[in-house]
Backbone as JSON, one array per atom type, in Angstrom:
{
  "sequence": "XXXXXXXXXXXXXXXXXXXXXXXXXXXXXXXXXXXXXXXXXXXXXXXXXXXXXXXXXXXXXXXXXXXXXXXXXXXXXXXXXXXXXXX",
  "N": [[0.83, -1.17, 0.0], [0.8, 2.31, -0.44], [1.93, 5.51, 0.69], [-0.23, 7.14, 1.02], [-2.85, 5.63, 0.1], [-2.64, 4.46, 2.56], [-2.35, 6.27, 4.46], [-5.45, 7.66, 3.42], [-6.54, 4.82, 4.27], [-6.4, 4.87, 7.13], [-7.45, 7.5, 7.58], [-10.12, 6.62, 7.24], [-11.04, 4.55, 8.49], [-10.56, 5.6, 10.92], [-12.73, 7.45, 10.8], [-14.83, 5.97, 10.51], [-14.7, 4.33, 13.38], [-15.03, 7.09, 14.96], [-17.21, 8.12, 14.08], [-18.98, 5.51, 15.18], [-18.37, 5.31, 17.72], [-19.88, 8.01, 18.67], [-22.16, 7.82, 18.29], [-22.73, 5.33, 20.24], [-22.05, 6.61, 21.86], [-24.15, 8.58, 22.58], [-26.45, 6.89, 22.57], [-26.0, 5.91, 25.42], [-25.99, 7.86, 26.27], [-28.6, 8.68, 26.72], [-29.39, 7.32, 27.87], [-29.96, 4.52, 27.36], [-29.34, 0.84, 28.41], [-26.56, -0.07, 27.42], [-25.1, -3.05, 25.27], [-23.31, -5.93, 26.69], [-21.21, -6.47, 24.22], [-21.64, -4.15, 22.8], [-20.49, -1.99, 24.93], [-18.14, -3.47, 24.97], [-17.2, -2.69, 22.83], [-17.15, 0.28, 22.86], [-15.19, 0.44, 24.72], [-12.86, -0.25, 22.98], [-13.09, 1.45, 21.22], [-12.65, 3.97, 22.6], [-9.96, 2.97, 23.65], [-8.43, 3.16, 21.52], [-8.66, 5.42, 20.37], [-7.24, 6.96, 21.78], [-4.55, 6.01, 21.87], [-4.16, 6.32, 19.25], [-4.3, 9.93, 19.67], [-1.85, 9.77, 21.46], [0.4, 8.72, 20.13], [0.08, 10.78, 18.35], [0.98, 12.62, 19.79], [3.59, 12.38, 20.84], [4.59, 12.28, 18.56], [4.55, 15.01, 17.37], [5.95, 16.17, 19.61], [8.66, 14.78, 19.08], [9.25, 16.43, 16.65], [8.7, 18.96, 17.18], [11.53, 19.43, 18.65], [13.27, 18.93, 16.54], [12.28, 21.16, 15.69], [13.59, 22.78, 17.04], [16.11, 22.35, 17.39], [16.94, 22.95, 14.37], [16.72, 25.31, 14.21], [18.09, 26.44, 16.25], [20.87, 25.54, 14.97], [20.8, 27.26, 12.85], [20.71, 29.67, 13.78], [23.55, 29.37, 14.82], [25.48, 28.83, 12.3], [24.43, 31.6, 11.39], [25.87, 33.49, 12.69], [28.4, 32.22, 12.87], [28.76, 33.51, 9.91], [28.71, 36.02, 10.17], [30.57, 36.79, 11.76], [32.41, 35.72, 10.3], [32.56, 37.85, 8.38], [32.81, 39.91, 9.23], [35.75, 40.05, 9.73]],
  "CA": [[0.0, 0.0, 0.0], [1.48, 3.39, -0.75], [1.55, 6.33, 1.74], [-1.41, 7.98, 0.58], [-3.0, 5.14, 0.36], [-2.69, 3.91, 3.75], [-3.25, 7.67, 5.19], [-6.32, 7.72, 3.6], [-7.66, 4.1, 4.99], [-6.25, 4.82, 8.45], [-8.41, 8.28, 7.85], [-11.41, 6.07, 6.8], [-11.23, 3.63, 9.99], [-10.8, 6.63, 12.58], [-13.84, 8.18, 10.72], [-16.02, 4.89, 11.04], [-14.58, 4.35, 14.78], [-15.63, 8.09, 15.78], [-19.08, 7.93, 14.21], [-19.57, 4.26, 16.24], [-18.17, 6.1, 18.81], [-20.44, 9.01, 18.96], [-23.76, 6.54, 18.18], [-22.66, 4.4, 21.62], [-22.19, 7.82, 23.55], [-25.71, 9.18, 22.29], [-27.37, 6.29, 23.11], [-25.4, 5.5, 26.7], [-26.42, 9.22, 27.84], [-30.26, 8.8, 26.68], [-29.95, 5.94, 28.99], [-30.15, 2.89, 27.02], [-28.09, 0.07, 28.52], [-25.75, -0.74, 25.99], [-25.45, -4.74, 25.65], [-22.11, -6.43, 26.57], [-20.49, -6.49, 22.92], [-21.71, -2.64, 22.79], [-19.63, -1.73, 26.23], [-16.87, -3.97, 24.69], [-16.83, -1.58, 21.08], [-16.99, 1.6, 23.2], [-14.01, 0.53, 25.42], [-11.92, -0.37, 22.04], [-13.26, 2.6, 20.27], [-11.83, 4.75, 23.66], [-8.51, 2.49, 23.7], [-8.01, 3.26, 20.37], [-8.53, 6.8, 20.41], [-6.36, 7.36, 23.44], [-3.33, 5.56, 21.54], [-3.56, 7.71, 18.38], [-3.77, 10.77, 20.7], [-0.3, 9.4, 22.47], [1.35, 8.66, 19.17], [0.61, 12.07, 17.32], [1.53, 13.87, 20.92], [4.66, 11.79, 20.64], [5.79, 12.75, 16.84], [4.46, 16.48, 17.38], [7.03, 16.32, 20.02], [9.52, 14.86, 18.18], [9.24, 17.35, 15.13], [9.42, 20.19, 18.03], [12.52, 19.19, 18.96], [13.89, 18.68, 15.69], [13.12, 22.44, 14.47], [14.27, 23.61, 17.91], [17.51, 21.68, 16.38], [17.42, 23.69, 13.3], [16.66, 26.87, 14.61], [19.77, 26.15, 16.61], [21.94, 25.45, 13.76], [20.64, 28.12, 11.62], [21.51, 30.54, 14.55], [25.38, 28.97, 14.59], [25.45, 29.34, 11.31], [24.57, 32.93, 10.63], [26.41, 34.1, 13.95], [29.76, 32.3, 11.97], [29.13, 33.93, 8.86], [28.97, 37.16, 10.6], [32.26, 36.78, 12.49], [33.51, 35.76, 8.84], [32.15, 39.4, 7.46], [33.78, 41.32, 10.26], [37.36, 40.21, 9.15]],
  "C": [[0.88, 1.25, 0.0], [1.32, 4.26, 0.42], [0.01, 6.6, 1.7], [-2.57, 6.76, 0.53], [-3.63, 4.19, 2.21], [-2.98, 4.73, 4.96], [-4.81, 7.22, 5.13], [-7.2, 6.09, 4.33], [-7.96, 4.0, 6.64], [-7.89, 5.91, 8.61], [-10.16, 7.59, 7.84], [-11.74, 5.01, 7.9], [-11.43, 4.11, 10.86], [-11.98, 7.31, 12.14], [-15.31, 7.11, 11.2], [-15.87, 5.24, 12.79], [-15.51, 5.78, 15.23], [-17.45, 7.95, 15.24], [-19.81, 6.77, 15.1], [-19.68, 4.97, 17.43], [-19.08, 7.1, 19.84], [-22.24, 8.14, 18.86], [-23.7, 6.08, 19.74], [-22.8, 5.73, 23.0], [-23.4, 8.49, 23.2], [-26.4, 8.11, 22.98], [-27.28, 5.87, 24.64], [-25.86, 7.31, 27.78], [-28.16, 9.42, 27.33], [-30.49, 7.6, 27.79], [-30.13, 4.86, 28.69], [-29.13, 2.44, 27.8], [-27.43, -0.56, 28.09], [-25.29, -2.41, 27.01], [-23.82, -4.64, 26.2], [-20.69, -5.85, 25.41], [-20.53, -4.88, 22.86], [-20.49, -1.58, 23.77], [-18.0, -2.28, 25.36], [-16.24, -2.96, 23.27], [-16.64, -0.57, 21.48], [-15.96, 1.58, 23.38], [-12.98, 0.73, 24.09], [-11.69, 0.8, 21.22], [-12.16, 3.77, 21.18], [-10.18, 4.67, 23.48], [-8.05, 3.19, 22.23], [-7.6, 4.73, 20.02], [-7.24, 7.79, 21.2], [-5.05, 7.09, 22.6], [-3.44, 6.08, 20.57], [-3.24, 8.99, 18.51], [-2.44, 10.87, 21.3], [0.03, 9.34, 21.58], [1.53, 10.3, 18.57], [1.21, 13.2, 18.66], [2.99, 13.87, 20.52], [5.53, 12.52, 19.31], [5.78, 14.15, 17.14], [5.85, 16.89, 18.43], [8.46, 16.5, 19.47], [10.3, 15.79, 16.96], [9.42, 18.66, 16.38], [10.96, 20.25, 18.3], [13.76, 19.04, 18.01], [13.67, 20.34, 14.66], [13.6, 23.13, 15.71], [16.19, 23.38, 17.32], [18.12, 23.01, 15.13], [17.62, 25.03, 13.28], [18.33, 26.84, 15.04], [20.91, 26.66, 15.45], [21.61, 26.46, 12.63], [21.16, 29.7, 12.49], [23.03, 30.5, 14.14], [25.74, 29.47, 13.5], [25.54, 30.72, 10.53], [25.51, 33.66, 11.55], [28.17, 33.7, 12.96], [29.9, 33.15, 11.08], [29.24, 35.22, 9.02], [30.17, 37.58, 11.09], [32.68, 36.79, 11.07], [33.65, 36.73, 7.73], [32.76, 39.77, 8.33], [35.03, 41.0, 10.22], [37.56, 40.84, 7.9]]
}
């Protein structure tokens, strides 16, 4: 499967999941008592949610840290080439 590809079916699984999602929490605050299997799809739908939440925290991190990096080095950089104009 290609990137794009595999973006869009992830996007097309987290869109099912949240609409299940949002069906089980409509009907759980009108008060039905969702069955067993129902309780068991919410929890997974939750788990699931929770761990793509923690991954994109995770990379967003990552990618912070990596233009704090560049910033860095783009500082160093112009700060040398300045010293190397004032000779």
């Amino acid at each position: 499967m290609s990137r794009r590809t595999d973006r869009a079916h992830r996007g097309a699984e987290r869109t099912a999941r949240r609409d299940s999602l949002l069906v089980l929490l409509a009907r759980a605050q009108r008060g039905v008592v969702l069955t067993a299997a129902e309780a068991a799809l919410l929890r997974a739908h939750v788990e699931a949610e929770v761990a793509d939440a923690d991954r994109y925290r995770r990379e967003a991190g990552g990618q912070q840290v990596a233009i704090r990096r560049a910033q860095q080095r783009v500082a160093e950089l112009e700060a040398e080439r300045d010293a190397a104009n004032t000779h």
